[in-house]
GUTOR-752035 format. One record per residue (C-alpha): residue in one letter; x, y, z. Coordinates in nm, 4 decimals, m for minus. Layout:
! residues N
+-----+----------+----------+----------+
: res :        X :        Y :        Z :
+-----+----------+----------+----------+
:   A :        X :        Y :        Z :
...
+-----+----------+----------+----------+
END
This chain:
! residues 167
+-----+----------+----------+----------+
: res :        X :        Y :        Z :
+-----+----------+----------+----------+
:   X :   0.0000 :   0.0000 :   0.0000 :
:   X :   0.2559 :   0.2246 :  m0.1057 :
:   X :   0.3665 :   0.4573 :  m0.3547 :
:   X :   0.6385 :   0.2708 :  m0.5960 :
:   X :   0.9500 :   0.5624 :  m0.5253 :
:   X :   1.0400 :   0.5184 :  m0.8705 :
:   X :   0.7115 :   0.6611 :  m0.9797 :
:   X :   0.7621 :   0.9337 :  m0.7727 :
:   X :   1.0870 :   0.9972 :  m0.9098 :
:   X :   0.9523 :   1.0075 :  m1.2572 :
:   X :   0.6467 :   1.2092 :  m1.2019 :
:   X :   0.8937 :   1.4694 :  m1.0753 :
:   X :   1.1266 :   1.4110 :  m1.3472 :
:   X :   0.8911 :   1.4378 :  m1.5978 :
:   X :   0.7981 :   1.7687 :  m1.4116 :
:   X :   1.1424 :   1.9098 :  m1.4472 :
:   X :   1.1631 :   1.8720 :  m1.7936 :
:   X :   0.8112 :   1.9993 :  m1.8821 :
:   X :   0.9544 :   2.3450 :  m1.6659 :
:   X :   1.2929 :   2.3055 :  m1.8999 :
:   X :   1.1600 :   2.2680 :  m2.2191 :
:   X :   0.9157 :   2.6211 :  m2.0925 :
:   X :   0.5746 :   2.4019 :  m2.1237 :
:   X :   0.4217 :   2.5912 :  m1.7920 :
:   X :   0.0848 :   2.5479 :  m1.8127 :
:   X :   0.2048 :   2.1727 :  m1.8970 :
:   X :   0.4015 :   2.1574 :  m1.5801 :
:   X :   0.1685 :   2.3389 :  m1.3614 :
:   X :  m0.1355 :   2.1306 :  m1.4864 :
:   X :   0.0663 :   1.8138 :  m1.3953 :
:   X :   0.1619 :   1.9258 :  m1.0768 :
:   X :  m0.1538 :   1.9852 :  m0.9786 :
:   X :  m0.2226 :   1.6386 :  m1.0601 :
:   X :   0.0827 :   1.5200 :  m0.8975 :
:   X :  m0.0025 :   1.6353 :  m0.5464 :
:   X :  m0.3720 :   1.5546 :  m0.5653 :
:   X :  m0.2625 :   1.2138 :  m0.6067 :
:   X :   0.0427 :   1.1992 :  m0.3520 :
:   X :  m0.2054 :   1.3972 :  m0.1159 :
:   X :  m0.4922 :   1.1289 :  m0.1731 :
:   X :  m0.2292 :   0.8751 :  m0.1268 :
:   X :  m0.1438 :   0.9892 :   0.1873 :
:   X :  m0.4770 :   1.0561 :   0.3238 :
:   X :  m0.6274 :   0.6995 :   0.2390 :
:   X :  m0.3099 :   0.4737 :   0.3413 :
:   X :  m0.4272 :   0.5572 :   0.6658 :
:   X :  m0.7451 :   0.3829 :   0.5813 :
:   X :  m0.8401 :   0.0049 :   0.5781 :
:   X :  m1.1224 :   0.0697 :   0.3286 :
:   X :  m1.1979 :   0.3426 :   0.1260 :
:   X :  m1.4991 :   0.3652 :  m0.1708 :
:   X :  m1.4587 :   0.2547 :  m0.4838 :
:   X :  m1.5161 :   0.6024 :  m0.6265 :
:   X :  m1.2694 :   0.7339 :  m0.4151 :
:   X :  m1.0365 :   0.4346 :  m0.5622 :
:   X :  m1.1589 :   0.5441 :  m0.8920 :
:   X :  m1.0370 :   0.8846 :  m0.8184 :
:   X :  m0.7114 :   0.8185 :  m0.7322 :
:   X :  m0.7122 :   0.5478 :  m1.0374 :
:   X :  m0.7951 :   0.8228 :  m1.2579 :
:   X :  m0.5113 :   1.0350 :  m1.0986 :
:   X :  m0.2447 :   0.8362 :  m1.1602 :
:   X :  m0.3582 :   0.7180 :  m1.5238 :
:   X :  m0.3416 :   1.0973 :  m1.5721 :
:   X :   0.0050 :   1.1181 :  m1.5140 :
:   X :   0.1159 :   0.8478 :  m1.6137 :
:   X :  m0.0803 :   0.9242 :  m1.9567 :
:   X :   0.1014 :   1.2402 :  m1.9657 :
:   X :   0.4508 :   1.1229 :  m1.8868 :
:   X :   0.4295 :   0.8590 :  m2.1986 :
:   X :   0.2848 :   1.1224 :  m2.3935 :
:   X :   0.1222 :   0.9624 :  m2.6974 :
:   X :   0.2305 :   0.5975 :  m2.5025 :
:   X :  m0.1324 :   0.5163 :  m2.4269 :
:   X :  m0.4942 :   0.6753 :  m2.3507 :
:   X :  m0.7800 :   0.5465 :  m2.1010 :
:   X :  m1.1253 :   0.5840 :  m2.0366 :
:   X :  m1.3664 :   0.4903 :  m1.7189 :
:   X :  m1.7092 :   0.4372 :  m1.7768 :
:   X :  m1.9771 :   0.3180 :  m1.4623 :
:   X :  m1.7614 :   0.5121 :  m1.1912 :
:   X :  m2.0831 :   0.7596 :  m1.1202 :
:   X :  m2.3089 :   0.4542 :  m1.0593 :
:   X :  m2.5409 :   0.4685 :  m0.7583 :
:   X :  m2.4504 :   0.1059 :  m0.7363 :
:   X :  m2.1365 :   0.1576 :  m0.6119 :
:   X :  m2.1747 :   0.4075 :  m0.3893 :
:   X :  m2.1726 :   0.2033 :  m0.0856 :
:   X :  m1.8878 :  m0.0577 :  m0.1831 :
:   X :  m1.5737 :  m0.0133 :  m0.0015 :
:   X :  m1.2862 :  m0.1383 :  m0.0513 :
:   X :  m0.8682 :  m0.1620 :   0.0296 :
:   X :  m0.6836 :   0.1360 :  m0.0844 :
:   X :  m0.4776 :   0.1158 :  m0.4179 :
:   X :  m0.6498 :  m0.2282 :  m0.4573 :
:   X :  m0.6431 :  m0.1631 :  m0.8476 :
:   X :  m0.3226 :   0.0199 :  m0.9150 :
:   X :  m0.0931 :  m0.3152 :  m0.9433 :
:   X :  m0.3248 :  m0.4012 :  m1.1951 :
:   X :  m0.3482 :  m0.0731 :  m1.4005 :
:   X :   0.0255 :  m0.0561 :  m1.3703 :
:   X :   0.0632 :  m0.4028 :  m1.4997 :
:   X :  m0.1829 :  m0.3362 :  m1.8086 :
:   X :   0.0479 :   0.0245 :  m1.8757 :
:   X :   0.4022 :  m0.1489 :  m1.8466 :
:   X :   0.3458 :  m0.5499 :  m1.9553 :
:   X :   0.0683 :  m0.4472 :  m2.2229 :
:   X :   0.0740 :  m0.0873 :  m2.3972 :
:   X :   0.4199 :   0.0329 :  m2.3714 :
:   X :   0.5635 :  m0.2890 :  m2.5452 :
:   X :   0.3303 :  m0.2884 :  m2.8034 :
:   X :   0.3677 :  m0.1052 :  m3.1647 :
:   X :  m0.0200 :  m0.0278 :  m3.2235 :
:   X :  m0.0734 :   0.3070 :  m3.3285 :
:   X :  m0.3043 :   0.3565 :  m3.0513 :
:   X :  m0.2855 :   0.2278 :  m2.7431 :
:   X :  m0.5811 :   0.2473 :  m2.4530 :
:   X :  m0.6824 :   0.1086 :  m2.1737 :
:   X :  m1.0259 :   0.0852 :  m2.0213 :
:   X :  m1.1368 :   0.0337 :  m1.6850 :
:   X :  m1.5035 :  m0.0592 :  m1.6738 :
:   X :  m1.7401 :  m0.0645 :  m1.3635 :
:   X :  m2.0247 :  m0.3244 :  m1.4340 :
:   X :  m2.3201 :  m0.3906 :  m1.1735 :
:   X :  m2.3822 :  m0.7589 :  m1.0931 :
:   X :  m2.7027 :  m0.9002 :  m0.9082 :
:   X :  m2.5060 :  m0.8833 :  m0.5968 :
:   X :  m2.1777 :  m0.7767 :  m0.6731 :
:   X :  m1.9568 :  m0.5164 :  m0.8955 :
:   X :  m1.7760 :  m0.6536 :  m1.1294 :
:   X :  m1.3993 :  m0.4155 :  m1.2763 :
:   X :  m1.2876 :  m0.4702 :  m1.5714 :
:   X :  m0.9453 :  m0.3390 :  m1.7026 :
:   X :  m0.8549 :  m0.4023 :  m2.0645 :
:   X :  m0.5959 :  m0.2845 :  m2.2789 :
:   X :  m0.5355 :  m0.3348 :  m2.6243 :
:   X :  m0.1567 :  m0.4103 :  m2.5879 :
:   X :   0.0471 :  m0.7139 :  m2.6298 :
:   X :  m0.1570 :  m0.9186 :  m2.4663 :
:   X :  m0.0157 :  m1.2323 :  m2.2069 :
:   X :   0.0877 :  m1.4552 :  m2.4240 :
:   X :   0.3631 :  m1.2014 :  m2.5822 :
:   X :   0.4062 :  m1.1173 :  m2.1878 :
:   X :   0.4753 :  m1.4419 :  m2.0617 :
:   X :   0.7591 :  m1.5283 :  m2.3386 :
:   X :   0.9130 :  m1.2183 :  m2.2028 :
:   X :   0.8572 :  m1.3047 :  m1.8473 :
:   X :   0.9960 :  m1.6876 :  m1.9380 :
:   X :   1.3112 :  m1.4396 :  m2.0612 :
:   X :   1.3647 :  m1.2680 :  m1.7342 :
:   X :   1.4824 :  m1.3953 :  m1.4042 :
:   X :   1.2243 :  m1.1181 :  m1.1658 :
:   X :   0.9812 :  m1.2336 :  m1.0054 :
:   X :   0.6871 :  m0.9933 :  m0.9274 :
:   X :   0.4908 :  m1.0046 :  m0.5919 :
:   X :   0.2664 :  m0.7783 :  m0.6666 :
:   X :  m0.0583 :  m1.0152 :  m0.7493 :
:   X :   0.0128 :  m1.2454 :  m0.4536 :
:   X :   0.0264 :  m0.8922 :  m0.2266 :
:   X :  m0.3414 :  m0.8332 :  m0.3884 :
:   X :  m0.4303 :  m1.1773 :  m0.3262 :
:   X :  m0.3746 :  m1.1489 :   0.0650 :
:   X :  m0.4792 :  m0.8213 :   0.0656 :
:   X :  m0.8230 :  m0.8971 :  m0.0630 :
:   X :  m0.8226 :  m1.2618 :   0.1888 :
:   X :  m0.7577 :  m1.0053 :   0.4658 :
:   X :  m1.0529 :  m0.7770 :   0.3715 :
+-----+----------+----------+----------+
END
């Protein structure tokens, strides 16, 4: 339930060289987005549940920047996170961020499509909510010859895992 540093380091990187290259507005538009994301981080890691909108909030925060740090790498769209369904479903902060990471860095920044996007859906069930994140990238098969390649091995999904058995 943290921020990855080397995000951090990034964001502010690509901050710096928005200022140098004299793109402002740029700068001061994602800075703005920058600290209401680090702020939100801060406020909900001191939570064991937060609402999904507020997850979809912060989701939509951080595809922001990361959408403007890769430029033309990728776009993204929400759709269902104004439902009146989901207004009283909680869950654990930065629950879907591993994810969303996973479908920006193992999906659309490999991939040579023209464009790239990623959608995160919000889908009432009978009795449950169902999220849905798709990108149009490589897709797992491509992934997991790569990941056969490489000798790292990510913890991220088994941290989700026991963070969702603990909830």
């Amino acid at each position: 339930m943290q921020i990855n540093p080397h995000f951090l380091f990034n964001s502010l990187d690509a901050i710096t060289y928005l200022i140098q290259s004299e793109q402002n507005s740029k700068a001061i538009k994602y800075l703005k987005i920058f600290s209401r994301y680090t702020r939100m981080v801060l406020e909900t890691s001191k939570q064991d549940v937060i609402s999904l909108q507020q997850e979809l909030k912060l989701s939509n925060y951080y595809l922001m920047l990361e959408e403007n740090r890769f430029e033309d790498g990728f776009t993204f769209n929400i759709t269902g996170g104004n439902l009146t369904e989901i207004e009283e479903v909680d869950i654990p902060p930065l629950l879907l961020q591993p994810f969303i990471e996973n479908a920006i860095w193992h999906g659309l920044l490999p991939s040579t499509r023209d464009q790239r996007m990623l959608n995160i859906a919000i889908v009432p069930k009978s009795k449950s909510i169902e999220i849905i994140i798709d990108d149009n990238g490589v897709g797992r098969k491509a992934q997991e010859k790569q990941k056969n390649s490489k000798k790292h091995k990510s913890m991220g999904m088994q941290i989700i895992k026991e963070r969702i058995r603990l909830h």
